[in-house]
C-alpha positions in Angstrom: -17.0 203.9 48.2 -15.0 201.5 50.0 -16.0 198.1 50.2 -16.7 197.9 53.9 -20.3 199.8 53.7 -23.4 199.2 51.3 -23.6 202.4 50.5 -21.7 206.0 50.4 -24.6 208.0 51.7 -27.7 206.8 53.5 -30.5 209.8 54.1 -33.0 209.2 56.3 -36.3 210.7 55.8 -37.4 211.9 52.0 -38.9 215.6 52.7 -37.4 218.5 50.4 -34.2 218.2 52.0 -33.6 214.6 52.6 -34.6 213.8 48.6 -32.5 216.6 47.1 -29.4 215.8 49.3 -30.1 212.1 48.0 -30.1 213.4 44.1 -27.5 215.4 44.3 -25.3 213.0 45.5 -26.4 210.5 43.6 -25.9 212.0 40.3 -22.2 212.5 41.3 -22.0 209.4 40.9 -22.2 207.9 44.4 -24.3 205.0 45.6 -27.2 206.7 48.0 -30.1 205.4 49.7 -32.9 207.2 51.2 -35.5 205.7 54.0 -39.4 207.1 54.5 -41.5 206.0 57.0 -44.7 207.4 55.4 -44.7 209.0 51.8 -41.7 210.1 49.7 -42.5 213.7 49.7 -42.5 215.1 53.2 -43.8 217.5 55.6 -44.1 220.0 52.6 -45.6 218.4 50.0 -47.7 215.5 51.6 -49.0 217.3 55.1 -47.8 220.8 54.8 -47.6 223.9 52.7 -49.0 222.5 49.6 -52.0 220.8 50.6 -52.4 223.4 52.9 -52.3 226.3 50.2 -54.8 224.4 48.0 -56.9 224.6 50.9 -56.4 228.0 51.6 -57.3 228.4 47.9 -60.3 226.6 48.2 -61.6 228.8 51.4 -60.6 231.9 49.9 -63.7 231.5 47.1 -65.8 232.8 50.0 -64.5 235.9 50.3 -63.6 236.6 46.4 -67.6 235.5 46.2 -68.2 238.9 48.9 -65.8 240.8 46.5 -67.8 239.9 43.3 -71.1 240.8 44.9 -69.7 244.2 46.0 -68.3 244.7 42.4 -71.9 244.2 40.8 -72.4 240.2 40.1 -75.0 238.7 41.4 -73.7 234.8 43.0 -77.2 233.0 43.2 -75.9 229.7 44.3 -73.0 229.0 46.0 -72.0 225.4 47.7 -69.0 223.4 48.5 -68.6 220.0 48.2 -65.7 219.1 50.8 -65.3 215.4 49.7 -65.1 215.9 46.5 -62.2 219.0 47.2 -60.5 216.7 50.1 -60.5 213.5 47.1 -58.8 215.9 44.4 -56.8 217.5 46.8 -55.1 213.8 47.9 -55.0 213.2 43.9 -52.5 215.8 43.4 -50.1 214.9 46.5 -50.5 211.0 45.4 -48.9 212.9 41.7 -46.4 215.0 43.3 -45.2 212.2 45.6 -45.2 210.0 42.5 -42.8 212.7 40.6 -40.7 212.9 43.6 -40.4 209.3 44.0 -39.5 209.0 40.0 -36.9 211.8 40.4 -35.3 209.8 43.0 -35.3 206.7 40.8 -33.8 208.6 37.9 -30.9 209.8 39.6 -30.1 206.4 41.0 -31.8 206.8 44.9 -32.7 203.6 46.0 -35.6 204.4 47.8 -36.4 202.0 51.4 -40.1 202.2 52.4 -39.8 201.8 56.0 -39.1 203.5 59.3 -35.0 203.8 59.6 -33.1 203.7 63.1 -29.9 204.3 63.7 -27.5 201.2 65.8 -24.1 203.0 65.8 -22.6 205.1 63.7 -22.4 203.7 60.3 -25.3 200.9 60.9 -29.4 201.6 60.3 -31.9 199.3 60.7 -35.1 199.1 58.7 -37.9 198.9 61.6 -39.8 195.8 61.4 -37.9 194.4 58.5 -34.8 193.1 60.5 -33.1 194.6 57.4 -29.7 196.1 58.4 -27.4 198.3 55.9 -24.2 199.8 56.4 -23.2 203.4 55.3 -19.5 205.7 54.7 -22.2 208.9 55.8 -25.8 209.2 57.1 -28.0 212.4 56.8 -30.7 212.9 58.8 -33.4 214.8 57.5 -36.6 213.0 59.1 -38.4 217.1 60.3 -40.7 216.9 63.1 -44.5 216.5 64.1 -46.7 218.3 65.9 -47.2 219.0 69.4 -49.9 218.5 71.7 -50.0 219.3 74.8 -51.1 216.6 77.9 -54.5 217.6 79.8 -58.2 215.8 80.5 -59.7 215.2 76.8 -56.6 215.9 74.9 -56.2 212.9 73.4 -60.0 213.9 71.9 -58.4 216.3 69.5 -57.0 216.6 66.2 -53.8 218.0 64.5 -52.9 219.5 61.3 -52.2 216.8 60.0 -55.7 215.0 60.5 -57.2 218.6 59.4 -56.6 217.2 55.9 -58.4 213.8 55.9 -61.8 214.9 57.8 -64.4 212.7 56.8 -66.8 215.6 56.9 -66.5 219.2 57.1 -67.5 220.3 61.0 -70.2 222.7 61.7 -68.1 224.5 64.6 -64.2 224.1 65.5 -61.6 225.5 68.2 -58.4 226.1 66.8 -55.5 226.6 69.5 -52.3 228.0 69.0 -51.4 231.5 67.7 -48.8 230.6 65.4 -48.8 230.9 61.8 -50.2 227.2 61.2 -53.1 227.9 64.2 -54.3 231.5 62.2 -53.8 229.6 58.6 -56.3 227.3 59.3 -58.7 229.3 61.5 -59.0 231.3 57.5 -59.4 228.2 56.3 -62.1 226.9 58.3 -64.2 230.4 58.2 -63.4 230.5 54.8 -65.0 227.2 54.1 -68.3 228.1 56.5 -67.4 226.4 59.8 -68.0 228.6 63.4 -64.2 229.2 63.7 -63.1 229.8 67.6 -59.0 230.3 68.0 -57.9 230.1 71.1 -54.5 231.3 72.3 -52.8 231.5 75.7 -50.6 234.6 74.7 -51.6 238.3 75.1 -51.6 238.1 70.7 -51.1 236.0 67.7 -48.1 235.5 65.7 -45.5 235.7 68.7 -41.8 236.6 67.5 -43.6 238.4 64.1 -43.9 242.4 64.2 -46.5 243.7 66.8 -48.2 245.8 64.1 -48.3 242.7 61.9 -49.9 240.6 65.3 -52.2 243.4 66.3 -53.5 244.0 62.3 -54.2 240.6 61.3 -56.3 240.0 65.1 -58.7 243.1 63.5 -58.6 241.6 60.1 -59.1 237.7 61.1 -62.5 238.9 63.8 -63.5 240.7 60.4 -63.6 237.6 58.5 -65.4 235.9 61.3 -63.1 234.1 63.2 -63.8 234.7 67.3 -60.5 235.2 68.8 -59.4 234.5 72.6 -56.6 234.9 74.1 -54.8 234.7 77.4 -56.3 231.5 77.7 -55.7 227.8 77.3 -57.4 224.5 77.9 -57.7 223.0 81.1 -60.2 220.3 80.4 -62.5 219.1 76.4 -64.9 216.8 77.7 -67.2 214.7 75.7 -71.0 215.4 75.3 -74.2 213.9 73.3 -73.8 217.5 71.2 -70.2 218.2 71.2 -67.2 218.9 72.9 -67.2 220.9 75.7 -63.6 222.9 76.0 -63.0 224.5 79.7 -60.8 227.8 79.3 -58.4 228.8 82.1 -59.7 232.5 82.1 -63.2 230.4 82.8 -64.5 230.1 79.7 -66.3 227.2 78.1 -67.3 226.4 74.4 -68.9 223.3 72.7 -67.7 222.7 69.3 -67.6 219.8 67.1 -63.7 219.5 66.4 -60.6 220.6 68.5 -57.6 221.0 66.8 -54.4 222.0 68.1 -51.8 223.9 66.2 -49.4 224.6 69.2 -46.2 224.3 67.8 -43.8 221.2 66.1 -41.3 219.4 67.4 -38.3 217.7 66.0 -38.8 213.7 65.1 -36.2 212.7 67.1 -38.1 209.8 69.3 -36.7 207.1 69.1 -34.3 207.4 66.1 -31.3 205.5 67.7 -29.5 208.8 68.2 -27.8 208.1 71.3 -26.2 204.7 69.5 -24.7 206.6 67.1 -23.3 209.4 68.9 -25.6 211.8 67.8 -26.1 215.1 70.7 -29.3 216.8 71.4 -29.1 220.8 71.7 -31.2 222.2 74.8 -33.8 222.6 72.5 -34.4 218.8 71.9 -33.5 219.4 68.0 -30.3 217.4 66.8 -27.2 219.8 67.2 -25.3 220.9 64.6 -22.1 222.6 63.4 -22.6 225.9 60.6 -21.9 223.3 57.9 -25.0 220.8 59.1 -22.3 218.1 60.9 -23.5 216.5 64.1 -21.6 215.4 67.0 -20.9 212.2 65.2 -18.5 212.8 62.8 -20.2 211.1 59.5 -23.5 212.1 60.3 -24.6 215.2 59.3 -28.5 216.8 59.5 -31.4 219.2 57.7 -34.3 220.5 58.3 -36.8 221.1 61.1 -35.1 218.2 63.0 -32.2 220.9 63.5 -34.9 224.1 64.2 -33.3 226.1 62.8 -35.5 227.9 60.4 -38.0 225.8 59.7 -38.6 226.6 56.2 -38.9 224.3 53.1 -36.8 226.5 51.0 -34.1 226.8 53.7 -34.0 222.9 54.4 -33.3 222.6 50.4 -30.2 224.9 50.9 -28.9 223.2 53.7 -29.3 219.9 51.8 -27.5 221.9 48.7 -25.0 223.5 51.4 -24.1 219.7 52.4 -23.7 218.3 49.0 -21.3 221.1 48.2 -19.2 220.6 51.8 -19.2 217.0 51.9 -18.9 215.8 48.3 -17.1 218.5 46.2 -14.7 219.6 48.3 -16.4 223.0 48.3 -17.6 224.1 52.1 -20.7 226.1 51.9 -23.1 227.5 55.0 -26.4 228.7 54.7 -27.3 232.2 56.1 -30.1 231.7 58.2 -30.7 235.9 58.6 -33.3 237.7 56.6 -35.5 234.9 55.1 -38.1 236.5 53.8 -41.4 234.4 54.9 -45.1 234.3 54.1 -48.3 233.2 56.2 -51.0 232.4 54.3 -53.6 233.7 56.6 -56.4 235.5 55.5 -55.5 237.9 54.9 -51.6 236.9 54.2 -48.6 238.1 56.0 -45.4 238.3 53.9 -42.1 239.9 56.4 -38.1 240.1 56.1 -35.8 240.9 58.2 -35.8 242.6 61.5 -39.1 243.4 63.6 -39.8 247.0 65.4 -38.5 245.5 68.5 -35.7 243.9 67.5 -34.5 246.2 65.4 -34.7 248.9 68.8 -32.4 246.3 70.3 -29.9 245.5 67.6 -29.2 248.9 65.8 -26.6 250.9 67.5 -28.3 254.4 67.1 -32.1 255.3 66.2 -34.6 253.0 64.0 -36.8 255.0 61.5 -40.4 253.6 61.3 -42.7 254.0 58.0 -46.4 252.6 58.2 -49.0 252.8 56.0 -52.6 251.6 56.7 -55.3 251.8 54.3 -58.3 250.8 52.5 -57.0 249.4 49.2 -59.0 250.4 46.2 -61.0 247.3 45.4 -62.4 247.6 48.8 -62.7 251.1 49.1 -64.8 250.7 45.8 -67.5 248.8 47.6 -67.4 249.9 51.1 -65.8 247.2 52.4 -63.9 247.8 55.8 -60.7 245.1 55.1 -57.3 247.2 55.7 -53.5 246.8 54.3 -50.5 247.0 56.7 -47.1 248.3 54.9 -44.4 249.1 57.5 -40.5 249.5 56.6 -37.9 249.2 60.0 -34.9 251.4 58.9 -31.6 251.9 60.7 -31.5 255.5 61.4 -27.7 255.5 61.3 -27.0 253.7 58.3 -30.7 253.8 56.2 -30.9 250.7 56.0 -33.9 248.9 55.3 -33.7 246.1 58.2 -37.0 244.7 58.0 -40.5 245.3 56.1 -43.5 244.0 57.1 -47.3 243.0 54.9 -50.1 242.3 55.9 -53.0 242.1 53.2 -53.6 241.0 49.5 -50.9 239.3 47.8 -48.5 240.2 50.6 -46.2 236.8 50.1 -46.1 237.9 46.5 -44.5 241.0 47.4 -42.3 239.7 50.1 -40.0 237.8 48.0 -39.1 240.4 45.8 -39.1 242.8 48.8 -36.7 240.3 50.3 -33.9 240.6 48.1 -33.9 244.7 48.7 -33.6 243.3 52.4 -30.9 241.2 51.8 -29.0 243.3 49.4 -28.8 246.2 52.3 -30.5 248.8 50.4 -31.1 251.8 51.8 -34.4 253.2 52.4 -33.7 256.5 49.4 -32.7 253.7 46.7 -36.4 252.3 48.0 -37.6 255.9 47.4 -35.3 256.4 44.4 -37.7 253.2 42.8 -40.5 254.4 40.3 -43.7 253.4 41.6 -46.2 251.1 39.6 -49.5 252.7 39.7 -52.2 252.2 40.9 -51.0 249.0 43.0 -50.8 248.4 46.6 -47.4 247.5 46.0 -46.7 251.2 45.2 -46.7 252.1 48.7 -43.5 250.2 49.8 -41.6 253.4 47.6 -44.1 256.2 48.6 -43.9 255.8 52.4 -41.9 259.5 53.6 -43.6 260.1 57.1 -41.8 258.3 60.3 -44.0 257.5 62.7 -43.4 259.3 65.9 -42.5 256.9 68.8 -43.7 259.1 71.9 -40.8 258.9 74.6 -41.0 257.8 78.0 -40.6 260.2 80.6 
């Protein structure tokens, strides 16, 4: 490090990317520091995907309760006690963010608790501390928050991340969006007993996912409970002595207890000090970045959802890995953002890789092969339950390729990550044929699908 700077790499923010960039750095032997605002841990682990999944988890009982009664048990009494779930649940992040903090610690991270700006290039300041350090490099890895929206009553709603810390369980929400956080806890809240309303101003949920997959978990959700509208947003939530009244632009109005919005994230960029620094915004408002993570400043590089690029937790650890590797060992890695293989722990889940029906028409040079499969699996066909599975497998025509493949039921982000590396590896849809089937499974059907679905042309 040379003497003119504290340290040799200053990260700011300490989600899955920003703390494993920080390690591995560290434990090469360079002197690394690491800034969080809130809790060392993250979107991921303290207001995201795992608190989220335990709540999944804990609204899924409901319908494994509907299962065992359909399967002969007899459930006499049945309750949930939400603080008591909400007060475990914060245990286990208060653990997790503990391990991650030790981790840090054990590598040799000094670890800042405060909000981190940058003043130019090489300079951060610790908000509210008038602490200043000096660093050779600076990673920025701070993700982004969620967005809301500016109408009459909005500022009477609620996020995802107050969802977590309710003080009591509603009797009635609106959930608005349509993306995969929106229909993740709309399961969630039916799951758990609360008059679930989600409200979504597109013509379908899950925009950018396969229209099959949109169009199959819509039935699947309204069969759970959940009232769906779409083609509509707010105009108005007004406050009542019962409520809160939300006014619908196709003229609509509902009273419910809790609003929460779930209308997309945006990159934490507000006030960072990126314009002293040198630092470029794309047209997206994310920080812009070369293939290898660099930003227009030359010794500041960035990860994660403050890039949006695929804002995944998995991905934002390989572009912290893919960093490491360029900047510190002389060994320049990229990360290849194509056929991530994803899950959406609606209920019930979505697991997809690779390219949709639609894209895929636009892409492939010649024909695209479709293969569906939608069916009753056998633990509801035992009872007479009307849930359905969605299999479908997007194949180039010209090369047989298997170019996307798409889930929509029971263990469906299991599947997708082994299904994923078929994707990835380019194997063709008769080596997916070729593959014994494991019987009886629903996961058999991904080798047993031979009937293309006839797309009727256009005169």
């Amino acid at each position: 490090m040379s003497k003119s700077y504290d340290y040799d790499l200053f990260v700011i923010g300490a989600g899955s990317g920003g703390v494993r960039a920080a390690r591995l750095t560290a434990m090469g032997g360079k002197k690394v520091a690491v800034a969080e605002e809130y809790r060392v841990g993250g979107t991921c682990v303290i207001r995201g995907c795992v608190p989220k999944k335990f709540m999944v988890m804990a609204s899924d009982i409901t319908h494994q309760i509907e299962v065992a009664e359909g399967f002969g048990w007899t459930i006499e009494k049945a309750s949930f006690d939400w603080p008591k779930f909400r007060d475990t649940k914060e245990t286990e992040i208060a653990r997790l963010s503990g391990l991650y903090n030790a981790n840090l610690s054990k590598a040799g991270v000094e670890v800042i608790n405060g909000r981190a700006v940058l003043k130019d290039k090489h300079t951060v300041e610790i908000v509210g501390t008038g602490q200043t350090v000096t660093a050779e490099r600076i990673l920025i890895a701070v993700g982004g928050r969620p967005f809301v929206p500016t109408f009459p009553g909005s500022d009477l709603t609620i996020t995802s991340e107050e969802a977590f810390h309710l003080p009591e369980l509603p009797k009635r929400i609106v959930v608005v969006g349509g993306g995969y956080i929106a229909v993740e806890f709309a399961g969630i809240f039916a799951g758990l007993g609360v008059e679930t309303t989600l409200v979504y101003r597109g013509p379908g949920i899950l925009r950018g996912f396969d229209d099959d997959v949109s169009a199959h978990l819509t039935r699947e959700i309204e069969r759970h409970g959940i009232k769906v509208v779409l083609s509509a947003e707010h105009t108005a939530i007004e406050k009542t002595e019962t409520g809160l009244l939300n006014r619908l632009s196709n003229g609509m109005e509902l009273e419910t207890d809790v609003v929460m919005f779930a209308t997309g994230r945006v990159p934490y960029v507000k006030d960072l000090g990126l314009e002293n620094a040198g630092v470029a915004l794309n047209d997206k408002g994310a920080i812009k970045v070369d293939e290898y993570s660099q930003t227009t400043a030359d010794n500041i590089w960035a990860v994660g959802d403050v890039t949006d690029r695929v804002n995944l937790t998995p991905v934002a650890i390989r572009e912290a890995v893919a960093f490491h590797e360029t900047v510190y060992k002389n060994n320049p890695q990229t990360v290849d953002h194509t056929n991530i293989a994803t899950a959406v722990f609606s209920q019930p889940p979505v697991g997809t890789v690779g390219l949709t029906e639609a894209e895929a028409r636009k892409v492939c040079p010649g024909e695209v092969d479709i293969y569906v499969a939608n069916f009753r699996p056998m633990k509801y066909a035992f009872y007479g339950a009307e849930h359905r599975m969605l299999m479908k497998l997007v194949v180039d025509a010209t090369t047989q390729k298997v170019v996307g493949c798409h889930i929509v039921g029971d263990d469906a982000p299991e599947m997708i990550q082994l299904a994923g590396i078929a994707v990835k590896a380019g194997l063709t849809k008769q080596q997916w044929d070729e593959t014994c089937a494991v019987h009886p499974t629903a996961a058999e059907e991904l080798v047993l699908l031979k009937e293309k679905r006839v797309v009727e042309q256009l005169p």
